[in-house]
C-alpha positions, 0 to 999 in steps of 0.5 A, a space after each residue: 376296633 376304637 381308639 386306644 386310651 393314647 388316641 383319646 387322650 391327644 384328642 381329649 388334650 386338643 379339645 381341651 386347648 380350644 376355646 371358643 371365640 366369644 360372639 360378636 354379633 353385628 348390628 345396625 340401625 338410625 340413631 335418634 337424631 337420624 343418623 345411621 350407627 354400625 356397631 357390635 354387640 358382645 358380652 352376650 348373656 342372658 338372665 330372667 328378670 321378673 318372669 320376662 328372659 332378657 338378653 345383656 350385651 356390651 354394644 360398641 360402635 361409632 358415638 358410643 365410648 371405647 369401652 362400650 355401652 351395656 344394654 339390656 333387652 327383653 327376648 321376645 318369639 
C-alpha cells in the first residue's frame, strides 16, 4: 500500500520549505605580481556568448574588494 494523500502532502510541504545552499566553489592560484590568492567563487551562472558556453561568477577572496569581483570565462571539455 503507498502513501496516503496526508503522507504526501507533509513530505511535499518539507520538501517545499528547503532550499538549496548557493554554491560556493573554492578556488586558488598566483596573482600577477606572484603572490598567492585563496579565494571563492559564487553566484554561479551560465550563458551562450557568440556560440562559445561561458560560466559568470562573483569571485572574493584576499586584494579583492567586500563585495567581490564578477568574472566571466569560457568552459572548455
Amino acid at each position: 500500500m503507498g502513501p496516503s494523500r496526508n503522507d504526501t502532502a507533509r513530505v511535499s510541504a518539507s520538501a517545499a520549505q528547503e532550499r538549496p545552499r548557493p554554491a560556493t566553489l573554492p578556488v586558488t592560484g598566483t596573482l600577477a605580481d606572484g603572490t598567492a590568492f585563496v579565494g571563492h567563487l559564487s553566484q554561479l551562472s551560465t550563458s551562450v556568448e557568440n556560440g562559445v558556453l561561458m560560466l559568470f561568477a562573483t569571485m572574493t577572496g584576499q586584494q579583492l574588494p567586500d563585495h567581490g569581483a564578477r568574472i566571466m570565462a569560457p568552459v572548455r571539455s
